[in-house]
C-alpha positions as CSV (number, residue, x, y, z in Angstrom):
1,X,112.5,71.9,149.7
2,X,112.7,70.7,146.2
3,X,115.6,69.9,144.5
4,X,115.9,71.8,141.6
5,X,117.5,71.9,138.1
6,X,120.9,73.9,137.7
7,X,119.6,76.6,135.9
8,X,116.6,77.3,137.9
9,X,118.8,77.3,140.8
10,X,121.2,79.8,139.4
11,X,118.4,82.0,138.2
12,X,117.3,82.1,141.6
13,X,120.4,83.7,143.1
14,X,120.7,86.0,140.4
15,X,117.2,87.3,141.6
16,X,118.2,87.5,145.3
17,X,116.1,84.7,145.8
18,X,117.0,81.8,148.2
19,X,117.2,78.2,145.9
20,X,117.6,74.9,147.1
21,X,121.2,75.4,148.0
22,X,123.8,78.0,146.8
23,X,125.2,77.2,143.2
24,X,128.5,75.9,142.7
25,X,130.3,77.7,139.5
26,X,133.5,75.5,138.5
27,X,134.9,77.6,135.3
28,X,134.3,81.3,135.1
29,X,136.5,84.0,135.4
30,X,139.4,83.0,138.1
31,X,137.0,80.0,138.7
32,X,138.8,77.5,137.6
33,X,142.5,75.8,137.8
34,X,145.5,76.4,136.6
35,X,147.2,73.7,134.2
36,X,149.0,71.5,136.2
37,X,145.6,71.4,138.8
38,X,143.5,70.8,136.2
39,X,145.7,67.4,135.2
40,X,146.2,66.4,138.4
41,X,142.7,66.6,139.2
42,X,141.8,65.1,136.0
43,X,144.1,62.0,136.7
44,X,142.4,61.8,140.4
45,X,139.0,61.4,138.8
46,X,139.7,59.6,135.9
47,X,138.6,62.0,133.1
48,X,139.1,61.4,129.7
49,X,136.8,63.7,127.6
50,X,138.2,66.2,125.1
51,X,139.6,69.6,126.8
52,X,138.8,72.7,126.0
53,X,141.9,74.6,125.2
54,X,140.6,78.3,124.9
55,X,143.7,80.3,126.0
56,X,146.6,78.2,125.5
57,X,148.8,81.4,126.3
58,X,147.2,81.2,129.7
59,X,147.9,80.0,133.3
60,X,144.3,78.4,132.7
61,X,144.3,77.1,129.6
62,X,141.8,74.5,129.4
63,X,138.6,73.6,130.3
64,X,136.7,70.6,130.4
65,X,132.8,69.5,130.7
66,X,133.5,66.3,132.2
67,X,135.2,67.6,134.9
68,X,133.1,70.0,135.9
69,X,130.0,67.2,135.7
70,X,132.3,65.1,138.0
71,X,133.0,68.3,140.5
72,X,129.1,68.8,140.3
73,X,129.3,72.3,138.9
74,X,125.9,74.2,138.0
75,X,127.5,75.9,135.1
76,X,128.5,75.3,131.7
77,X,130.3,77.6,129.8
78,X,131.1,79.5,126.2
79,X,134.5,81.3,125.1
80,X,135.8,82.7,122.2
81,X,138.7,80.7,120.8
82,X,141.9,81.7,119.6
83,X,142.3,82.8,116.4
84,X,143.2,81.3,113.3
85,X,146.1,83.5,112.7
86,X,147.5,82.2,115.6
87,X,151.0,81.0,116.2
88,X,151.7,79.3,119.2
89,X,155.2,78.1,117.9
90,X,157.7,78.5,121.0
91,X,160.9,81.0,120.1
92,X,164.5,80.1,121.6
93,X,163.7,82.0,125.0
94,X,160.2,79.3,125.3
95,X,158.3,82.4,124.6
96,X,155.0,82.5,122.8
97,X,153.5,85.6,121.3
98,X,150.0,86.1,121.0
99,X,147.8,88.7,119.1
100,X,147.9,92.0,121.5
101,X,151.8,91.0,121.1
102,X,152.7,90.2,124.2
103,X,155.6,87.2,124.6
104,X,154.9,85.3,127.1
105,X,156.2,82.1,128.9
106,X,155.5,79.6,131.7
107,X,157.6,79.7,135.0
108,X,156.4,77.6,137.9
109,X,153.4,76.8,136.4
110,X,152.3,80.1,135.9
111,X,152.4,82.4,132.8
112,X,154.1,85.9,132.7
113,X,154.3,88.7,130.2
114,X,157.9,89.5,129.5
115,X,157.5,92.5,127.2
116,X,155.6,95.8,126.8
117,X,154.9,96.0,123.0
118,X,154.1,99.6,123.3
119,X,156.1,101.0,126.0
120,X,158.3,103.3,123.6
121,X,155.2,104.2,121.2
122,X,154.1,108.0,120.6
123,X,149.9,108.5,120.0
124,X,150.9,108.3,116.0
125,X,152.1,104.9,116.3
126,X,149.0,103.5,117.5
127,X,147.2,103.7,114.2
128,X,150.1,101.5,113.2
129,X,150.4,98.6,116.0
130,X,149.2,95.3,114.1
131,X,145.9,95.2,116.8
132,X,143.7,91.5,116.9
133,X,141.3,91.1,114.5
134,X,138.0,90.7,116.3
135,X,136.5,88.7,113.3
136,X,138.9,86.1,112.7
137,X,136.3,83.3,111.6
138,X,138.3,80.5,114.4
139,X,136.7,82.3,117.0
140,X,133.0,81.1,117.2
141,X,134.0,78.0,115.1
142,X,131.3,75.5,117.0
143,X,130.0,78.1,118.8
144,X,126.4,78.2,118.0
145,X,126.2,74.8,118.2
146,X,127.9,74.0,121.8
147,X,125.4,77.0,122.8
148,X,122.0,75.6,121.1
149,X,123.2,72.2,122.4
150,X,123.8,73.5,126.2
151,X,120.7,75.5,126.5
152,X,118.0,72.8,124.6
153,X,119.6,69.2,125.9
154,X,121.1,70.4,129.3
155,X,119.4,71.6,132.2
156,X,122.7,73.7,133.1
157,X,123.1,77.6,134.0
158,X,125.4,78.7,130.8
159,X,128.1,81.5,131.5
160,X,130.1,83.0,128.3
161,X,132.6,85.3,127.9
162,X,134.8,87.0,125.2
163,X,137.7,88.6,126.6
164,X,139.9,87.7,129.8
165,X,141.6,90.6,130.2
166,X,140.1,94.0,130.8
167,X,140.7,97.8,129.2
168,X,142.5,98.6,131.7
169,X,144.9,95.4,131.9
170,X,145.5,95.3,128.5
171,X,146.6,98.8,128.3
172,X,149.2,98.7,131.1
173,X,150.5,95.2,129.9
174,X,150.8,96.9,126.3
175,X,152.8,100.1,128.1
176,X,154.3,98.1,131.0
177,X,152.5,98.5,134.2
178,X,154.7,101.7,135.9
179,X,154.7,103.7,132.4
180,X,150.9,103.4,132.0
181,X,150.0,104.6,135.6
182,X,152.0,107.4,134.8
183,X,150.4,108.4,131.4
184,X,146.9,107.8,133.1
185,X,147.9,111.4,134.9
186,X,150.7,113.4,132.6
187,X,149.8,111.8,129.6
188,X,145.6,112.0,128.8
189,X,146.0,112.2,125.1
190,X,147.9,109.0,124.6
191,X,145.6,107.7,127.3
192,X,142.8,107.7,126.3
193,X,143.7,106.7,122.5
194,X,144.9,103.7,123.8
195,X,142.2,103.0,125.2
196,X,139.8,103.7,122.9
197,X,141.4,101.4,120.6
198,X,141.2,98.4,123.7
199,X,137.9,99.4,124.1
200,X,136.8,99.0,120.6
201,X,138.4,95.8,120.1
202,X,136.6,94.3,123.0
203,X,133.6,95.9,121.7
204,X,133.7,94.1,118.3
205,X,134.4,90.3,120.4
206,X,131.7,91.0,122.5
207,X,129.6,91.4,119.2
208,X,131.2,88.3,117.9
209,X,130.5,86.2,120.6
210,X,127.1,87.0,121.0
211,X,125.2,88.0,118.0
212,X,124.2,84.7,117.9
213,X,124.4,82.6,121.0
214,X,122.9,86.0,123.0
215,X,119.5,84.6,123.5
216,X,121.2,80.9,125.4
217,X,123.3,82.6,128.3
218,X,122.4,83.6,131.9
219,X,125.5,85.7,132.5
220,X,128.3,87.6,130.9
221,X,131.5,87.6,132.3
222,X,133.5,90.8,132.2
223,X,136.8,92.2,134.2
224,X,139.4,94.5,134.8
225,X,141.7,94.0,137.6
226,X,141.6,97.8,139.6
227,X,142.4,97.0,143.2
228,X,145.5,95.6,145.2
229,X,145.5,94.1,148.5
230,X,145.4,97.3,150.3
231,X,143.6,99.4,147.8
232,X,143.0,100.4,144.3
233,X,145.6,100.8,141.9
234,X,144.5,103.9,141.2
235,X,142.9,106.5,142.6
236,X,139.0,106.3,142.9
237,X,138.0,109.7,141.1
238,X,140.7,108.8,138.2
239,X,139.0,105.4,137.7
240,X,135.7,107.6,137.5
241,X,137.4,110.0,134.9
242,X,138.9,107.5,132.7
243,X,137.3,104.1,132.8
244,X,133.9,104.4,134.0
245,X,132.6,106.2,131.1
246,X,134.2,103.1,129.2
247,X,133.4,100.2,130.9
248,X,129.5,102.1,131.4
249,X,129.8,102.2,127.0
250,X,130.7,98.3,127.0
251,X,127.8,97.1,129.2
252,X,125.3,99.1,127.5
253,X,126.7,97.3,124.5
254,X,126.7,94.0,125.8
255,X,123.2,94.2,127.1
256,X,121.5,95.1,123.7
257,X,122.9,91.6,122.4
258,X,121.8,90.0,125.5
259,X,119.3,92.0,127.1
260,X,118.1,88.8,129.8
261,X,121.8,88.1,130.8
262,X,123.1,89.2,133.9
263,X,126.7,91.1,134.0
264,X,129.4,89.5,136.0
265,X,132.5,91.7,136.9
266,X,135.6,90.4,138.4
267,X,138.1,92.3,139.8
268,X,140.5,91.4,142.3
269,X,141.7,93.6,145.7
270,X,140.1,96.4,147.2
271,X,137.8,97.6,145.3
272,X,135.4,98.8,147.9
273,X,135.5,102.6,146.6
274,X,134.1,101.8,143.5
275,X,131.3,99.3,144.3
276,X,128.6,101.9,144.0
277,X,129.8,103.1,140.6
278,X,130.0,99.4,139.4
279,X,126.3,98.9,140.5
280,X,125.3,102.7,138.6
281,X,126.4,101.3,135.5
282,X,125.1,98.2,135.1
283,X,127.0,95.6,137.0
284,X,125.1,92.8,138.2
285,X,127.5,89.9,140.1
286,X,130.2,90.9,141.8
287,X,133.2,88.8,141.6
288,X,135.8,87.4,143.5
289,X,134.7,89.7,146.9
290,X,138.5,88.7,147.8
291,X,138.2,88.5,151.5
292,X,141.7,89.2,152.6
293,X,142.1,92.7,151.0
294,X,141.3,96.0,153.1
295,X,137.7,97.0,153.3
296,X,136.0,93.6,151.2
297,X,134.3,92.1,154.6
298,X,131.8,89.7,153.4
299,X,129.4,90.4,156.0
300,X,129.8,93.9,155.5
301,X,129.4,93.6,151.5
302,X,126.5,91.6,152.0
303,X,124.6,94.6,154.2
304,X,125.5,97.4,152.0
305,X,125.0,95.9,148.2
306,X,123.0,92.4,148.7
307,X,119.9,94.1,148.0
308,X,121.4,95.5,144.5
309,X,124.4,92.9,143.8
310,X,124.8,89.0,143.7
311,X,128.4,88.3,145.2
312,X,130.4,85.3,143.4
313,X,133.2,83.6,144.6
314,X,134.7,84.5,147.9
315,X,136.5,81.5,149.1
316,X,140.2,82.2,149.4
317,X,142.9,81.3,147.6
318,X,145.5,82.6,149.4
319,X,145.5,80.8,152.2
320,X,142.3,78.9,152.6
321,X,142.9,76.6,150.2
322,X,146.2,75.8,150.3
323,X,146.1,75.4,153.7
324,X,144.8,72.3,156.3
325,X,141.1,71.0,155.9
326,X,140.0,72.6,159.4
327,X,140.9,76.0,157.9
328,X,139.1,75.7,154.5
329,X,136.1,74.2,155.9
330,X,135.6,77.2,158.5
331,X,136.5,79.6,155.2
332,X,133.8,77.8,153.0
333,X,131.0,78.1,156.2
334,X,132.0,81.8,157.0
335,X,131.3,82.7,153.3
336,X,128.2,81.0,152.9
337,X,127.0,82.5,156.2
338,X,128.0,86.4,155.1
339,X,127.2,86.4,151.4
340,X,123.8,83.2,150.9
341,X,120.9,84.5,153.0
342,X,118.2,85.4,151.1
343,X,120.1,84.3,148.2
344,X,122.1,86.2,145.5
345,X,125.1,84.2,146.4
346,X,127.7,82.0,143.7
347,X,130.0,80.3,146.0
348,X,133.5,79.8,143.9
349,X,137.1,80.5,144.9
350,X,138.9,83.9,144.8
351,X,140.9,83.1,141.7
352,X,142.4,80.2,139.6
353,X,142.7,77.3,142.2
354,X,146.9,76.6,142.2
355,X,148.8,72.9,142.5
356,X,149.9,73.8,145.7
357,X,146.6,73.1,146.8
358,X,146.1,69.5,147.0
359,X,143.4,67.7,145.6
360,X,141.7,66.7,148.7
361,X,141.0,70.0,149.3
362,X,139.0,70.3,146.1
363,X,137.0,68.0,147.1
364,X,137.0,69.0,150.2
365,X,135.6,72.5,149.6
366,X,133.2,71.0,147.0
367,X,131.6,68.8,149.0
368,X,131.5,71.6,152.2
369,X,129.6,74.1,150.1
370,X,126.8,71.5,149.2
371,X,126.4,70.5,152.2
372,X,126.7,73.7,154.3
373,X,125.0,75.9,151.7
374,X,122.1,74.2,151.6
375,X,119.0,76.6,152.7
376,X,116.7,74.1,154.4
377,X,119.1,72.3,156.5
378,X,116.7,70.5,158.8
């Protein structure tokens, strides 16, 4: 079989077509590495190209092309930046605050939110809260360009995405997690206000970002975290009632600015109960297929949707990766065995590779997927 260029490869997977071997994505959604990984790794391979710092109130803060060319990656990819207003000046707790309002700081190399901006708020208040503005020109600064450059002088697949949180995330870390569940069932009128303002925020960056780089990507990334390791965070025919309608309007959105791209969802957990609905309304690529929550068997993914969904990621992070090469290698292989025949296959980890992974393993598991997922093997 030929060897073929990254982007034809890629485009072949999302059409449920076998390739040469199964791509390698190294920077989308929970695809990535978390800051002190991404140094370390950086310092292993001798990078020294300019970083890409596109969510510096993030656990994954930066990105970097010429690290991913070193890790062989198929993918390039396109954010929205922060905005110009932005302050990222550190108070006396070494808290940040960013544009939804949320304080934040680092502990163990690992961001947390330590307020709820709008935990006490009444529905009147929210036509008060000082929401992002979607426009802020520092956004797209550069843009166009990286996108015209990627997709005429690069042979690469090119992912993008505006947002990495979801509706749903965003609302419950604007209420606090426990006060939002319960207003998704006592409190409907607040609810879905909040929401509606979310929603139309994310609308408007999704308009941003691709009104004029649309025409140059392959996929759009989207999520919203709804399941736990033993379930969904909510109950299935909720979800159906309050953010399917939503997330359907969003897609339908995205795909008039972008009507060739393919929609990526990620959503960690068990989310098994809602696959179906994802596929009704437009989802494409399925992402991270977290192995080690209830109900998200590869094989058994692979037999129900592979004929409707591309699965990406899949390798985990819990345990695989961090743990000896024997068991990451037999992680990487049972993947690639479940989710790549006949294609429509990304292989990728299950979330933001950690530094208690070492950097071995990287390689390791980089090096196992080329090899193993290659669909000729003779």
């Amino acid at each position: 079989m030929e060897v073929l260029t990254p982007r034809k490869r890629v485009e072949l997977a999302l059409n449920r077509e076998e390739p040469d071997r199964v791509p390698l994505d190294i920077g989308s959604t929970a695809n990535f590495f978390t800051n002190n990984m991404f140094f370390k790794l950086k310092e292993h391979l001798g990078i020294e190209g300019k970083d890409i710092k596109n969510r510096p109130d993030e656990s994954a803060a930066y990105y970097n092309d010429d690290l991913v060319e070193s890790l062989g990656g198929d993918f390039r990819h396109l954010f929205l930046m922060p905005p110009d207003s932005a302050d990222w000046t550190k108070d006396e707790q070494g808290c940040t605050t960013n544009e939804w309002g949320f304080k934040k700081r680092e502990v163990d190399g690992l961001v947390e939110i330590v307020n709820a901006p709008l935990q006490e708020a009444a529905i009147e208040d929210l036509d008060k809260y000082n929401w992002p503005d979607p426009y802020d020109p520092g956004r797209v600064r550069g843009l166009k360009e990286r996108a015209e450059h990627l997709y005429n002088n690069t042979d690469y697949a090119i992912a993008t995405r505006a947002v990495s949180h979801g509706i749903f995330e965003l609302s419950n870390e604007l209420r606090g997690f426990q006060q939002f569940l319960m207003d998704m069932y006592i409190n409907k009128p607040f609810t879905n206000k909040l929401l509606d303002k979310v929603l139309d925020i994310q609308m408007k960056l999704h308009e941003v970002l691709l009104k004029d780089i649309g025409p140059y990507v392959q996929i759009v990334e989207m999520c919203d975290d709804y399941g736990m390791q033993t379930g969904m965070l909510m109950s299935p025919d909720i979800w159906r009632e309050i953010f399917k309608p939503r997330r359907r309007d969003l897609i339908t959105f995205v795909k008039t600015l972008a009507p060739q791209a393919k929609i990526f969802h990620h959503s960690c957990g068990s989310i098994y109960e809602i696959i179906e609905d994802l596929i009704e309304i437009g989802v494409d690529i399925l992402n991270p297929v977290q192995p080690l929550a209830a109900d998200m068997d590869s094989f058994r993914l692979k037999q129900e949707f592979g004929d409707r969904l591309c699965f990406h990621g899949g390798i985990d992070e819990q345990i695989a990766f961090p743990g000896d090469a024997e068991t990451l290698v037999a992680e990487v292989k049972t993947r690639i065995d479940a989710f790549a025949p006949g294609g429509g296959y990304i292989i990728g980890p299950t979330s933001n590779i950690q530094d208690d992974t070492s950097v071995e393993n990287v390689l390791l598991y980089i090096k196992t997927a080329k090899e193993y997922g290659r669909y000729n093997k003779s």
